[in-house]
N, C-alpha and C positions, 0 to 999 in steps of 0.2 A: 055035339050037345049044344042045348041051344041057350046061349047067355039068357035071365031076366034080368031085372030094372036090378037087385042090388050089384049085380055085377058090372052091367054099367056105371053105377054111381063109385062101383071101386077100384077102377081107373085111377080116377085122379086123383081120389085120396090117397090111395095104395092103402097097403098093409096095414096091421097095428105094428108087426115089429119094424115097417118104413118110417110107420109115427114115433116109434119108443126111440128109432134113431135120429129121427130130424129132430124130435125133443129134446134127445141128448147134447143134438148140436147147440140147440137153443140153451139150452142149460149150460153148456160150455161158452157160450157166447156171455150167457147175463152173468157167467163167473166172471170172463173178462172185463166186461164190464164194467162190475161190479168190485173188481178189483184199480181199476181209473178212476168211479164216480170221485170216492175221495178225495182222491189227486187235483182233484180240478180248484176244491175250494181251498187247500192248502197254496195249488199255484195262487190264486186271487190272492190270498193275504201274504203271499211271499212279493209279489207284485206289486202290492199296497207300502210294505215295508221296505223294497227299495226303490220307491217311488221318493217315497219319505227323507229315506238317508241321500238321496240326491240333491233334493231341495235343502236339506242341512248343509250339503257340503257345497251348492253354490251359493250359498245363503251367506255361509263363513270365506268363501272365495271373491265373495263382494265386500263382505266388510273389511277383508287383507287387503284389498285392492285400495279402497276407499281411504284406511290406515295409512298405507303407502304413499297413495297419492298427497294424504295431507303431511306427511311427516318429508317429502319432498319438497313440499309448500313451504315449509313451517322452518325445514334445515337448510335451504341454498345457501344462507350466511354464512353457516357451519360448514357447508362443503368447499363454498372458495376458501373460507379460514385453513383448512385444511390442504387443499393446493398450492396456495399460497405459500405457507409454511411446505410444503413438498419441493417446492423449486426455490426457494430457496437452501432450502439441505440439499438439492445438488448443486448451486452454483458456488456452495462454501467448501461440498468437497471435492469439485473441478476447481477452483482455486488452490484450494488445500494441494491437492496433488499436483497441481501446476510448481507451486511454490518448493515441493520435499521434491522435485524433481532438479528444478532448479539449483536451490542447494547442494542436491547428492552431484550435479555437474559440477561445480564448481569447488565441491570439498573434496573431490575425487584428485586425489596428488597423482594418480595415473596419468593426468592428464596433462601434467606440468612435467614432469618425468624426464621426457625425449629431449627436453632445451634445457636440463642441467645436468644429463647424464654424460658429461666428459671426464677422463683421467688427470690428475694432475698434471702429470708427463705433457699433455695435448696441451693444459693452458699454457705450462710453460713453453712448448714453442710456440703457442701464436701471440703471447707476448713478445717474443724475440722477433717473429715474422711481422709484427706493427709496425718496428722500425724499419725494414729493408724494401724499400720501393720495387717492385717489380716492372719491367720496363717491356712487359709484351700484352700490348693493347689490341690485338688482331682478335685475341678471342677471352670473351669474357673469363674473367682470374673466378675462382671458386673461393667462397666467402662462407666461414661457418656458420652454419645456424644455431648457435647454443647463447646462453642468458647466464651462464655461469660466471663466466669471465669477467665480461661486462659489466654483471652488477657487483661482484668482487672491488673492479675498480672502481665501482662510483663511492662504495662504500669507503674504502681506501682516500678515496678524494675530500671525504668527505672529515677522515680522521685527523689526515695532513692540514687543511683548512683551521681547522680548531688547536691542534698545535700551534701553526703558526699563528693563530689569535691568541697563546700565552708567550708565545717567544717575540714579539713584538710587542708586546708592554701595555697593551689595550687592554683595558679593565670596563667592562660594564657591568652595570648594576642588577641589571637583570638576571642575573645567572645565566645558566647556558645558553651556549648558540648553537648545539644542535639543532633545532631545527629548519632554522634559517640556513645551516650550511647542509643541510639534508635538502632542504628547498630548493637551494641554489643548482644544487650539483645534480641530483635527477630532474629537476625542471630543464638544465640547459641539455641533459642527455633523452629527453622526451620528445621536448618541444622542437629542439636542434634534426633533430631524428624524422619527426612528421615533418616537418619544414621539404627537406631534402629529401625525402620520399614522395610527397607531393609534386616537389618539382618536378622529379623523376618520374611521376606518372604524368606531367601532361609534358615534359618531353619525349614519351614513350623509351624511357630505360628499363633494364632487364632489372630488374631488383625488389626485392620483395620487403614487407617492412620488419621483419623478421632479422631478415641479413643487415638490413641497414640497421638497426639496433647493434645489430653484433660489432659490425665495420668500425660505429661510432664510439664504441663500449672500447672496445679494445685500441684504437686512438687516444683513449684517454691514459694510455701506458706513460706517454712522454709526458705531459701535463705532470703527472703523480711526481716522477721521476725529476722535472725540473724545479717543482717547488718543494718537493722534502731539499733538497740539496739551498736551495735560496733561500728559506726559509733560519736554515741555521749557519749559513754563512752569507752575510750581507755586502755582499759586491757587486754594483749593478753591471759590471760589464762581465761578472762572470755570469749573469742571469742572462741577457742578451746575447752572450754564447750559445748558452742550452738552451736558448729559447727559439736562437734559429737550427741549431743543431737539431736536439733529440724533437723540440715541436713541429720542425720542418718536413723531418724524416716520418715523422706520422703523419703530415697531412700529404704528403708526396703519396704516403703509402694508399690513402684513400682514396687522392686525385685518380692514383693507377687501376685502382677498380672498377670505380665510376666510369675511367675514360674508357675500359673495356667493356662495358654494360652498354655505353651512348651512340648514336649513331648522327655524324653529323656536326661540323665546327662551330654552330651556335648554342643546338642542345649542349655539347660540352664544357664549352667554354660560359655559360651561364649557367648549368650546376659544379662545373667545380669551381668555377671562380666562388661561388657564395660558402659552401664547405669550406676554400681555404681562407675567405674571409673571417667567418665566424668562429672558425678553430682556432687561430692563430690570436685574435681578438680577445676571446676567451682565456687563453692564459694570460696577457695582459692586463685583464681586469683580476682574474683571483691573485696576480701581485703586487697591483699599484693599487690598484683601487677598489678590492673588495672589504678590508678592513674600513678602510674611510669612508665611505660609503655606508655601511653599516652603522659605525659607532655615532655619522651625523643624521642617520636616521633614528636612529632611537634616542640620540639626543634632543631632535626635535620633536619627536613627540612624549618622551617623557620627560622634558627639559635637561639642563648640564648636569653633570654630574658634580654633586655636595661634597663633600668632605662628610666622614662619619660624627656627629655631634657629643659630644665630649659627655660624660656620665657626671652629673651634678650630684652630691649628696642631698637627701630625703632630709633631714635635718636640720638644714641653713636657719628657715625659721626659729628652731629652738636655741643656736648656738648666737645670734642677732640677739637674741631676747636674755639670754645669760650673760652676754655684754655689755648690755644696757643694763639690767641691774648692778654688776658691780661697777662701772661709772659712778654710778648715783650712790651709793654706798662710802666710796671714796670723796666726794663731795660734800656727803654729811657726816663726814670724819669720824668713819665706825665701820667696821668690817659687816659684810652685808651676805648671808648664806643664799646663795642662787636655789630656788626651788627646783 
């Protein structure tokens, strides 16, 4: 059969039910569409609107900046003030902790402990050991390390002293001589101590300043020992007895440690000769000469000593004046009543 002209032409259009479909398609299409178009002009003014809050918020990000910048401007005085004041509250409380440190060392009795922690029993024999020279110098003699003793005796030295400034009849005016015989007796057991320690170090001896403390502490047994006894019996040849006696045997006893510690006859013989100098010396002057000595120093400077001034009655003027009235009563020959 043979096609005409509208079958030709419906080809290309096709069908109506290809049109009612491709319409459909269209129809579904301008739904889709139509379901965007709106969309678009809501995107624009959503777009619009955070355009907007953008520029608000670098708007107020510039003037924070701005704020800042000037309130850095405006505060540097305030902020060294503040530094400043910052280091120094640390340097007050690294001081501060320096100093409670310091303290807590030194109030800490733990630490003092080990050099007075000896038995009575032990000072009494090394009291008795002071006297007894030991005569083996090949190997250094063992010297206690303790502060007990020592300063027992100095204190003791220092009692006996002042006794014997009442039993020797020296009156001064000053009141006590505590201090002065506190002065005397730890200054010469200090001073006497570094002295001979020092020599000891640059003659290179074994001794420490510790022991030499001790050595010189408990040396001072004979001293005590010969002026309680001179003190209350006054004979000078019994005093130059014990003085060569028990102060001999003390410093013998010292010579023998030191010469065990020294090496060499001149290191020796130049620190013990100055220890037996100055020990032996030393009691010397606490019996001849430490009273006078004393009572002519503070006589010179607080001139002689006065007699106490005798207590004058308050009333002399009135009892003057009631005798002169009745004089003159009796003179004009009439009893005259004294006011």
């Amino acid at each position: 059969m043979s096609a005409g002209p509208g079958s030709r032409n419906a080809e290309p259009w096709g069908s109506f039910d290809d049109n009612l479909i491709q319409g459909g398609s269209a129809v579904i299409d301008m739904e889709n569409m139509d379901d965007t178009s709106g969309s678009s002009f809501e995107d624009v003014g959503e777009m619009h609107q955070r355009l907007k809050e953008e520029e608000e918020v670098t708007a107020e990000a510039a003037a924070a900046a701005e704020d800042t910048e000037d309130g850095e401007f405006l505060g540097m005085k305030g902020l060294k003030g503040q530094l400043g004041r910052q280091v120094a509250d640390e340097v007050w409380q690294a001081g501060k902790r320096q100093a409670s440190r310091a303290f807590n060392l030194y109030a800490n009795i733990d630490i003092l402990r080990p050099y007075f922690d000896v038995e009575p029993v032990q000072v009494r024999s090394r009291l008795m050991e002071s006297l007894i020279p030991v005569r083996m110098i090949n190997f250094p003699q063992k010297i206690a390390g303790e502060l007990y003793g020592p300063l027992m005796l100095v204190f003791t030295l220092v009692a006996i002293l002042l006794h014997g400034m009442k039993t020797s009849g020296t009156v001064i005016r000053e009141g006590t001589l505590m201090g002065t015989a506190i002065g005397t007796c730890f200054g010469y057991w200090l001073g006497v101590s570094s002295f001979i320690y020092f020599l000891a170090y640059l003659v290179n001896a074994q001794i420490t300043m510790l022991q030499m403390l001790s050595l010189l502490g408990y040396g001072l047994f004979g001293h005590c020992v010969v002026l309680l006894v001179t003190y209350n019996i006054h004979f000078h040849f019994l005093f130059y007895g014990l003085w060569l006696l028990l102060g001999g045997l003390s410093t013998l006893r010292m010579v023998a440690a030191l010469l065990s510690r020294t090496v060499g006859q001149t290191p020796r013989l130049l620190l013990c000769g100055t220890l037996s100098l100055l020990h032996m010396s030393f009691l010397l002057y606490l019996h001849f000469s430490y009273h006078r000595i004393l009572e002519g120093l503070l006589d010179s400077l607080d001139g002689p000593n006065v007699a106490p001034m005798q207590r004058v009655a308050r009333d002399v003027p009135e009892l003057m004046l009631n005798g002169t009235v009745r004089s003159l009563g009796v003179l004009l020959g009439g009893p005259v009543r004294a006011q």
